[in-house]
Backbone as a printed PyTorch tensor [residue, N CA C, xyz], in Angstrom:
tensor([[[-32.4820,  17.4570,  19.0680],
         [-33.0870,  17.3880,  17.7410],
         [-32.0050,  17.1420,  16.6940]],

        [[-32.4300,  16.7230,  15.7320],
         [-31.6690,  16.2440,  14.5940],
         [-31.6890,  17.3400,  13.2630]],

        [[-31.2170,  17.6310,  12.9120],
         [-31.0000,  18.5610,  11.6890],
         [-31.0390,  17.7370,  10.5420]],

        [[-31.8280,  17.9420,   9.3960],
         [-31.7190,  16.9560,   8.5050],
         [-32.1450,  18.1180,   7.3090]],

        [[-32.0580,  17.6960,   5.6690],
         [-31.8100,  18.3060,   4.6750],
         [-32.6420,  17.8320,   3.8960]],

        [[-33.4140,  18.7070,   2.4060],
         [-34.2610,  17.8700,   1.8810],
         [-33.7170,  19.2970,   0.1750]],

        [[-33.5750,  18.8560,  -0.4860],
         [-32.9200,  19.4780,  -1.7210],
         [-34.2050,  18.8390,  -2.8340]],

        [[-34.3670,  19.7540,  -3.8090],
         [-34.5450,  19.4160,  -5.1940],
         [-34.7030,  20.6620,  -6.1770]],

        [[-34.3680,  20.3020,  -7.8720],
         [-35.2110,  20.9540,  -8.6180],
         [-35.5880,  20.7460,  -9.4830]],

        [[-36.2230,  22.0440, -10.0710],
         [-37.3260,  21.4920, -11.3890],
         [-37.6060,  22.6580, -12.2990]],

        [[-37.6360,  22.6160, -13.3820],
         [-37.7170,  23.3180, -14.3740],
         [-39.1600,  23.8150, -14.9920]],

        [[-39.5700,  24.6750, -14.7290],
         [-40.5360,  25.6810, -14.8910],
         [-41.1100,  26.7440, -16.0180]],

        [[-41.8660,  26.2110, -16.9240],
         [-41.9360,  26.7700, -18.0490],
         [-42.9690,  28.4260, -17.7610]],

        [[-41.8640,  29.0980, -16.8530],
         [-42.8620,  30.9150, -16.8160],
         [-41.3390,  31.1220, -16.0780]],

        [[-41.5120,  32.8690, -16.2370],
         [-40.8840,  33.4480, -15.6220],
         [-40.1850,  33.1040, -14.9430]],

        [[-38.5090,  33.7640, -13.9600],
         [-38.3420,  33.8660, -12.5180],
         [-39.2430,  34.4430, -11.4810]],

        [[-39.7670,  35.9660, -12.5220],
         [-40.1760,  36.8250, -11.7200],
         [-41.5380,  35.9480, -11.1000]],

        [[-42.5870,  35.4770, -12.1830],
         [-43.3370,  34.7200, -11.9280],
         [-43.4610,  33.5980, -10.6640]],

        [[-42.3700,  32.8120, -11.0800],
         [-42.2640,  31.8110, -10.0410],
         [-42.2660,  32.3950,  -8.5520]],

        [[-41.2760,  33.3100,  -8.7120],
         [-41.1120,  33.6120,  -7.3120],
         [-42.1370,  34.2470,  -6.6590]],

        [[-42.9740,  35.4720,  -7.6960],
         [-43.9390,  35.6310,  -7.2060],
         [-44.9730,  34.8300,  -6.3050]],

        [[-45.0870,  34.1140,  -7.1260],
         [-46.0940,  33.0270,  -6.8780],
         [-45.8430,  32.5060,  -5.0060]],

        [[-44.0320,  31.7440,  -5.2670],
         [-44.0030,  31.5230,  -3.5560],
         [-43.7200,  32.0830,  -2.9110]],

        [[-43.9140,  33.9230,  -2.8800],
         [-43.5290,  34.5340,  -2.1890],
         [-44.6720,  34.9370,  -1.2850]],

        [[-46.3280,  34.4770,  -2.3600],
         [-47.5060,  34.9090,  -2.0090],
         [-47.7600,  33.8430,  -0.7600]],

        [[-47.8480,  34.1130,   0.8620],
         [-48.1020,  33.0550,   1.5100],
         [-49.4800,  32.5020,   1.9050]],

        [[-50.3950,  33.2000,   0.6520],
         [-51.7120,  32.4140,   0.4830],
         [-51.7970,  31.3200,  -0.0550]],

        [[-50.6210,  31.2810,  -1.0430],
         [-50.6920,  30.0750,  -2.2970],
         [-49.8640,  28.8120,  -1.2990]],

        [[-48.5480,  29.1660,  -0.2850],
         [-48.2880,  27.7870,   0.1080],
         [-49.4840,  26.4320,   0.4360]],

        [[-50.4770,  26.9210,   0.7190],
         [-50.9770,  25.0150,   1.3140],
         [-51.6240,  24.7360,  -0.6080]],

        [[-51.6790,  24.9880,  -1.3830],
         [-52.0850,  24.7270,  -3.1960],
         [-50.1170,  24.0010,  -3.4230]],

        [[-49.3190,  24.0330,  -2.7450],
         [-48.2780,  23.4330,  -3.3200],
         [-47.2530,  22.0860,  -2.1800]],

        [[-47.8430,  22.8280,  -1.0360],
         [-47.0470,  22.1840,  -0.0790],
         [-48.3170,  20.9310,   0.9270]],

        [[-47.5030,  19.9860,   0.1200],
         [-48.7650,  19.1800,   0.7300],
         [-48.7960,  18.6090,   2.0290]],

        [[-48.3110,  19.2090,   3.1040],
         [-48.0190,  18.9240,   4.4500],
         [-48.5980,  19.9990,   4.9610]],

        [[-48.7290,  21.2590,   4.6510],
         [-49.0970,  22.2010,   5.3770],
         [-51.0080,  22.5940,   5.3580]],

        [[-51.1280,  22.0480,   6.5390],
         [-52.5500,  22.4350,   6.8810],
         [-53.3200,  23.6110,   6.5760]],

        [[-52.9990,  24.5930,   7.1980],
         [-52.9090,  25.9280,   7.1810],
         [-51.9950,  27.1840,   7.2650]],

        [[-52.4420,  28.4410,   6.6910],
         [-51.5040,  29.8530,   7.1930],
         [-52.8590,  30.5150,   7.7670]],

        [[-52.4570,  30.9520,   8.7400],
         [-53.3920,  32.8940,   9.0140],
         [-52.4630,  33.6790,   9.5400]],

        [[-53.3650,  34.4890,  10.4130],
         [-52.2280,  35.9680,  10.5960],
         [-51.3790,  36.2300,  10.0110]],

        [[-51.7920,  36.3650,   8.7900],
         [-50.3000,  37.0500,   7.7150],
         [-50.4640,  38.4410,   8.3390]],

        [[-49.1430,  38.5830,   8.4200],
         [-48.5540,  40.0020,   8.6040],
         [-47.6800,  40.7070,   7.6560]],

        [[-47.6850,  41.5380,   6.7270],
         [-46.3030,  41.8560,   6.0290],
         [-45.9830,  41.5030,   5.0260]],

        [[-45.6090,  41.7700,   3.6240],
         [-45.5900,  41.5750,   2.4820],
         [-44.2020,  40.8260,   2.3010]],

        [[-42.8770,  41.6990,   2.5540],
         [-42.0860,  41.4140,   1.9530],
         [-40.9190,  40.9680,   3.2540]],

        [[-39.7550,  41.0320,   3.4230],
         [-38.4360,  40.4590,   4.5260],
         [-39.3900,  40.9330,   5.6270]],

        [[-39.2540,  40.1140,   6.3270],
         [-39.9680,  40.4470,   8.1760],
         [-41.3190,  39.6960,   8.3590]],

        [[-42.3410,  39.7450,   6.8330],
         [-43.3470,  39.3550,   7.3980],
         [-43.7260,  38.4120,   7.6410]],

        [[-44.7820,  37.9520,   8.4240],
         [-44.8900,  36.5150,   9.5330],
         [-46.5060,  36.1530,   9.7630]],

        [[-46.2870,  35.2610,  10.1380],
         [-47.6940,  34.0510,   9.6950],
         [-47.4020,  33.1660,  10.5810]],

        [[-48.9410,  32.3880,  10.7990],
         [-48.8680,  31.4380,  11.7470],
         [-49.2810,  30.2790,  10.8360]],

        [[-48.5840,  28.8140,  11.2480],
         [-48.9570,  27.8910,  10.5750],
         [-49.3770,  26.4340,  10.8780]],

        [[-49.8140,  25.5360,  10.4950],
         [-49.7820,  23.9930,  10.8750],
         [-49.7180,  23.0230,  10.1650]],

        [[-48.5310,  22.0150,  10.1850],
         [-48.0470,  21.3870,   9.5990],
         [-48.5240,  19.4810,   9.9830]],

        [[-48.5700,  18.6820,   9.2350],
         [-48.9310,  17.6170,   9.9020],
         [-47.6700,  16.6950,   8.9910]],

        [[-46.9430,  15.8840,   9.7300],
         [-46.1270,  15.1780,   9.9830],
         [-46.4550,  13.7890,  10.2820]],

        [[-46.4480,  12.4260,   9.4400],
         [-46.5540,  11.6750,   9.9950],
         [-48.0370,  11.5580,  11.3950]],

        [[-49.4240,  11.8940,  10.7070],
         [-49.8530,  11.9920,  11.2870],
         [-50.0300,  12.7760,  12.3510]],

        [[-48.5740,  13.9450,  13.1010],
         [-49.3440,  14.5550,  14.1710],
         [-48.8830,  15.9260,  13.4200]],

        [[-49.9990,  17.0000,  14.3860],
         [-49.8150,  18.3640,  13.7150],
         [-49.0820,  18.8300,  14.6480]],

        [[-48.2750,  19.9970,  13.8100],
         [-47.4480,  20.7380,  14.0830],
         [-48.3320,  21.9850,  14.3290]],

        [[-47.8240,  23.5260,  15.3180],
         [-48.0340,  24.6750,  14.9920],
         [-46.6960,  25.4710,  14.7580]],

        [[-46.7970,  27.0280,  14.6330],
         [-45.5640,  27.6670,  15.1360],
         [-46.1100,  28.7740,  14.2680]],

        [[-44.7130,  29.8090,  14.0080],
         [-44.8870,  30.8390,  13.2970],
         [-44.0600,  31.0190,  12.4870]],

        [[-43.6250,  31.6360,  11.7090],
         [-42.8450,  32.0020,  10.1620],
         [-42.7700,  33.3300,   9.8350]],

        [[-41.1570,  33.3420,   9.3530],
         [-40.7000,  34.7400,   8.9310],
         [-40.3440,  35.0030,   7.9120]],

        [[-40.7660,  35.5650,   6.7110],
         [-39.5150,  35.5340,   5.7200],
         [-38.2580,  36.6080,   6.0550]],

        [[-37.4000,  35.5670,   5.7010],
         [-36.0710,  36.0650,   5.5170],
         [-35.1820,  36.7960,   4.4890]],

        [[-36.0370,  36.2510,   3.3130],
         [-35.0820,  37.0170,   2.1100],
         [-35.9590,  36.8230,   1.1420]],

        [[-35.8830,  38.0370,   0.2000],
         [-36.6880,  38.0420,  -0.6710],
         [-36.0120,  39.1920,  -1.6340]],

        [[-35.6100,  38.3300,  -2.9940],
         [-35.4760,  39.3420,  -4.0590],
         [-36.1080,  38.5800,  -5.4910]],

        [[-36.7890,  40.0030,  -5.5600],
         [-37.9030,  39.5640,  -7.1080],
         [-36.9140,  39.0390,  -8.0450]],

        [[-37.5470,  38.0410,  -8.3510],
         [-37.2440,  37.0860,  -9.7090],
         [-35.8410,  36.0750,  -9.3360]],

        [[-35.3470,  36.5300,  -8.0920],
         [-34.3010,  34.9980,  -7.7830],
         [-34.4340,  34.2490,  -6.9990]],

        [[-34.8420,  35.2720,  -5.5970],
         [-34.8610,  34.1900,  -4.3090],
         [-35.8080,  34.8240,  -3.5500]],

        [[-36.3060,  33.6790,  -2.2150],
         [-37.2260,  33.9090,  -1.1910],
         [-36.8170,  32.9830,  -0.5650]],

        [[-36.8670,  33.1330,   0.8500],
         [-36.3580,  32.3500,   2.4600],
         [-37.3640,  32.5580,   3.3610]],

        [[-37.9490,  31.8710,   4.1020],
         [-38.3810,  32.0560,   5.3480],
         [-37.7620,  30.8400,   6.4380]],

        [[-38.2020,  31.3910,   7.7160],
         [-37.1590,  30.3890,   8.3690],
         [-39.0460,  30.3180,   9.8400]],

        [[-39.0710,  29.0540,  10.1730],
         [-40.6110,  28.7370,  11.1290],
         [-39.6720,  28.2680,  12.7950]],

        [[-40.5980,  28.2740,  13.3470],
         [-40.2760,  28.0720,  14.9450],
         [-41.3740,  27.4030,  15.6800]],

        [[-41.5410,  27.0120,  16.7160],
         [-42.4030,  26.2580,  17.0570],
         [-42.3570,  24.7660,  17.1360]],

        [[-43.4740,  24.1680,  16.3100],
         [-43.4390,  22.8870,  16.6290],
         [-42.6550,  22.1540,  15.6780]],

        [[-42.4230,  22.5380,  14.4550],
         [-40.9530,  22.0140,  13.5590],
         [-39.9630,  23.4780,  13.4050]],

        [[-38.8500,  23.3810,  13.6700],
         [-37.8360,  24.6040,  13.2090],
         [-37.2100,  24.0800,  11.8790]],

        [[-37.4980,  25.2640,  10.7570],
         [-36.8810,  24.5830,   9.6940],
         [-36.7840,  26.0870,   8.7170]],

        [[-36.1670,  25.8220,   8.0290],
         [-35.6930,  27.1590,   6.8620],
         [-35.8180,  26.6680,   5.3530]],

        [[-36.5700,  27.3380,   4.6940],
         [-36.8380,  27.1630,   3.4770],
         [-36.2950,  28.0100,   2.2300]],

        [[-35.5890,  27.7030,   1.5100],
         [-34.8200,  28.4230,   0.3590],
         [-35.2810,  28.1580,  -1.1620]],

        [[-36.0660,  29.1750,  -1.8470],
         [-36.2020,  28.8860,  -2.9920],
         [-35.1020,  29.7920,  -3.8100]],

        [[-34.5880,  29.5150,  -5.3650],
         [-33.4410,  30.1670,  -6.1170],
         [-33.9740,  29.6760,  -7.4190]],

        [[-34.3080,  30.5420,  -7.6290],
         [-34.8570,  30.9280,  -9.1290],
         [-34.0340,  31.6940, -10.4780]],

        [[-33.7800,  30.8600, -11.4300],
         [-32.5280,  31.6410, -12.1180],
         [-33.3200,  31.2350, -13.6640]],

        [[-33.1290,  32.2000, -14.3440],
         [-33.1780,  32.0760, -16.1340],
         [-32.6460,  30.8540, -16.4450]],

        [[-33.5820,  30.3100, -17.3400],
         [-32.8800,  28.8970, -17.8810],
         [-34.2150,  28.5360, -19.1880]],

        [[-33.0100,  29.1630, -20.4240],
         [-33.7860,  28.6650, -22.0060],
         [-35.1450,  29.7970, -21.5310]],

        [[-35.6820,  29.4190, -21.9120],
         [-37.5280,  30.1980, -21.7710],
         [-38.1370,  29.9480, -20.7440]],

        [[-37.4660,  29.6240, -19.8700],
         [-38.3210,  28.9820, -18.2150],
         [-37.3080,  29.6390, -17.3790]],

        [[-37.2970,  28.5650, -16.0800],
         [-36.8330,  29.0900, -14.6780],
         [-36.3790,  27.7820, -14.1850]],

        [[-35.0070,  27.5660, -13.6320],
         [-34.7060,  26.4790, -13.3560],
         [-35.1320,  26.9170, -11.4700]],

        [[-35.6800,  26.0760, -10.9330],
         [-35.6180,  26.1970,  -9.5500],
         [-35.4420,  25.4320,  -8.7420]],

        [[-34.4300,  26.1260,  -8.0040],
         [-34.5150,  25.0950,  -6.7930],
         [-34.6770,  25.5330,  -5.5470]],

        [[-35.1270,  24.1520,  -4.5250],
         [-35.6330,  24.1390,  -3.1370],
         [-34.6260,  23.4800,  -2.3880]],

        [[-34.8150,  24.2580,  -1.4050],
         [-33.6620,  23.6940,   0.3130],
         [-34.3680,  23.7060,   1.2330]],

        [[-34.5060,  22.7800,   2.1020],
         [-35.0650,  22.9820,   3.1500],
         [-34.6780,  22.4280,   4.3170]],

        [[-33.6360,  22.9320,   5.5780],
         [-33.3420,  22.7370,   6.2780],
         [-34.2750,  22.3400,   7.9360]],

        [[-34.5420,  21.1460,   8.0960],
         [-35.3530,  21.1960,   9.5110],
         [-34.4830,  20.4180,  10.5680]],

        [[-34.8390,  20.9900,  11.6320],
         [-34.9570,  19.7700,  12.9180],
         [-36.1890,  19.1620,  13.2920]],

        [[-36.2910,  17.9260,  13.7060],
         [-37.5220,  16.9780,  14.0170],
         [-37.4850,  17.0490,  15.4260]],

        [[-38.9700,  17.1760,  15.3120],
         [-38.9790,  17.2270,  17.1070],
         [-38.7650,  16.1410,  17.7340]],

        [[-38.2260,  16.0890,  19.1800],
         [-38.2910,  14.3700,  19.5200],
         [-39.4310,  13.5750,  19.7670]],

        [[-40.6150,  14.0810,  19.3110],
         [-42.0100,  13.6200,  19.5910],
         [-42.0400,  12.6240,  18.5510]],

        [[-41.0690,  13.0540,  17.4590],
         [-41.2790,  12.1760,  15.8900],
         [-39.9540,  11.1640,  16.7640]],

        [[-38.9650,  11.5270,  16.6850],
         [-37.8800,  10.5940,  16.8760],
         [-37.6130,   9.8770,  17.7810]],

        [[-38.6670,   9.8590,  18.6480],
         [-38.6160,   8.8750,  19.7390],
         [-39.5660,   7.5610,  19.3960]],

        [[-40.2610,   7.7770,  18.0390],
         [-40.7630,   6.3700,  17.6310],
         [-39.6650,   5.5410,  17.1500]],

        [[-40.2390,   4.3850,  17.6370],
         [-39.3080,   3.2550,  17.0610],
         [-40.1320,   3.0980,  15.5550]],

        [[-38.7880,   2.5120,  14.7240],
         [-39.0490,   2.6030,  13.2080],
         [-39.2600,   3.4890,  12.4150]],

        [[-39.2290,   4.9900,  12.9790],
         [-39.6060,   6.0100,  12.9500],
         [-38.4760,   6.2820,  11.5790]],

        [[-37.0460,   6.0470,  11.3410],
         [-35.9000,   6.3510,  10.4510],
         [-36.6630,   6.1190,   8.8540]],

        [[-37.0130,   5.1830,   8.6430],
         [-37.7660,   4.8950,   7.1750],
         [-38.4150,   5.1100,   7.2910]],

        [[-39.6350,   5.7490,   7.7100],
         [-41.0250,   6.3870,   7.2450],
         [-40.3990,   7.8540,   7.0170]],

        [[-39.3300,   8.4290,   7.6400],
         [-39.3330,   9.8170,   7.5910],
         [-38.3610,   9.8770,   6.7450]],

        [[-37.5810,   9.1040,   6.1700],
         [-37.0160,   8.8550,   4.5690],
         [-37.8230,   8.8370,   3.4240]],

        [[-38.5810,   8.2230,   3.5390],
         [-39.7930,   8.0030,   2.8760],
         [-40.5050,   9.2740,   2.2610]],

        [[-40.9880,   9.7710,   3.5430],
         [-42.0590,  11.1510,   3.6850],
         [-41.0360,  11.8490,   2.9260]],

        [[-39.7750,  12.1960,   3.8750],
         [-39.0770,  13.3100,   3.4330],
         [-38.9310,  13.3580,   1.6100]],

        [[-38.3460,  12.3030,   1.2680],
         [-38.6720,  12.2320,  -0.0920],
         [-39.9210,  12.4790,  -1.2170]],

        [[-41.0410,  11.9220,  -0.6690],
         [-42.5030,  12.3850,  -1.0340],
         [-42.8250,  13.2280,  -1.0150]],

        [[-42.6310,  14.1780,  -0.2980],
         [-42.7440,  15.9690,   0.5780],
         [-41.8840,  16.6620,  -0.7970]],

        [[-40.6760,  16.2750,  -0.8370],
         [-40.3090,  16.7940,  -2.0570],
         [-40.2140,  16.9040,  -3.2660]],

        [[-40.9540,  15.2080,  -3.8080],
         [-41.2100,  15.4020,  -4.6300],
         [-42.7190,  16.1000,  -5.4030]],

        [[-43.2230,  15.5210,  -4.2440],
         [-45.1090,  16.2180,  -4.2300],
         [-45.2000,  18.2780,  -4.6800]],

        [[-43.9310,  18.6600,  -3.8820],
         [-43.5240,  19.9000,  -3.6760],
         [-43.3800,  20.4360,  -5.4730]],

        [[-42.3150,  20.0860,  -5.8500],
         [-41.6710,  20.1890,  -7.2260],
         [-42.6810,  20.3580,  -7.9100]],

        [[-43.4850,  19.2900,  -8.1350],
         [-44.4600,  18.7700,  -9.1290],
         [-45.6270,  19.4170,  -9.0190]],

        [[-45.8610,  20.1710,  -7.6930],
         [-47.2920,  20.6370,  -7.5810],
         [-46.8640,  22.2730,  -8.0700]],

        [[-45.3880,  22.9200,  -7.6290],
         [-45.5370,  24.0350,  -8.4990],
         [-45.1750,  23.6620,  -9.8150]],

        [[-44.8000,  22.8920, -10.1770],
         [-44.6180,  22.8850, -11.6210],
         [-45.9980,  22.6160, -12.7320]],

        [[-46.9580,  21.9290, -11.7670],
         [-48.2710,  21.5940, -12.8870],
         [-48.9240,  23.3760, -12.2620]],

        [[-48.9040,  23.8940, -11.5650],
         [-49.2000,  25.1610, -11.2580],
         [-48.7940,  26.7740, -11.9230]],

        [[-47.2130,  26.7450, -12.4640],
         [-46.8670,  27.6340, -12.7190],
         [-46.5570,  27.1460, -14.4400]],

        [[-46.3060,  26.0880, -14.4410],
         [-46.0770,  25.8650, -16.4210],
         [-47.0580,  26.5560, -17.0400]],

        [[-46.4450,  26.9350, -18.1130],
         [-46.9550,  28.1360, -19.0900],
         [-47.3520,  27.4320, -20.8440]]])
């Protein structure tokens, strides 16, 4: 598998505490993340707790499960998934003017189910870019104040 990187941010007219709230709640991910199908089996509020999920990629779905990893009110939240994409997600939320500057990391490997298509390199340039910007923009028309 390939390890690949997907960065951005965006400026948020509410809170840190707010923001983070918001993606810390793992009811609200599929209202922002427009790849993700579904969550159930939430387990657990805060570091540890875990959920099952499905992701669709270029047409095929993903499953697996999810942990958060880190979580402190009003700066940051991490979870890291397993299964059918492995990938780690970092939000960092910091004071900025009357808003929240934030930013996203998201570290994955692609399964070779994706990377064994031919032509497969520019569509998932593509996506990957769309994914993040779709991301930004959907909490930002969500959490602006």
């Amino acid at each position: 598998m390939a390890t690949q990187s997907a960065e951005a941010e965006v400026q948020i007219n509410n809170s840190p505490q707010a923001v983070i709230d918001y993606i810390a709640n793992i009811e609200n991910r599929p209202s922002y993340l427009p790849s993700l199908k579904s969550v159930s089996n939430i387990e657990g509020e805060s570091v540890g707790s875990s959920w099952t999920w499905c992701w669709s990629l270029l047409g095929i779905d993903f499953e697996g499960t999810a942990t958060c990893t880190q979580y402190e009110a009003g700066q940051s939240y991490a979870f890291k998934t397993e299964g059918g994409i492995e990938s780690t997600f970092t939000y960092q939320a910091e004071a900025d003017g009357e808003g929240t500057k934030l930013t996203i990391r998201v570290d994955f490997e692609l399964p070779e189910s994706i990377l064994s298509q031919v032509g497969v390199d520019g569509l998932l340039a593509a996506a990957k870019q769309k994914e993040v910007a779709a991301v930004v923009e959907n909490l930002k028309t969500i959490l602006d104040q």
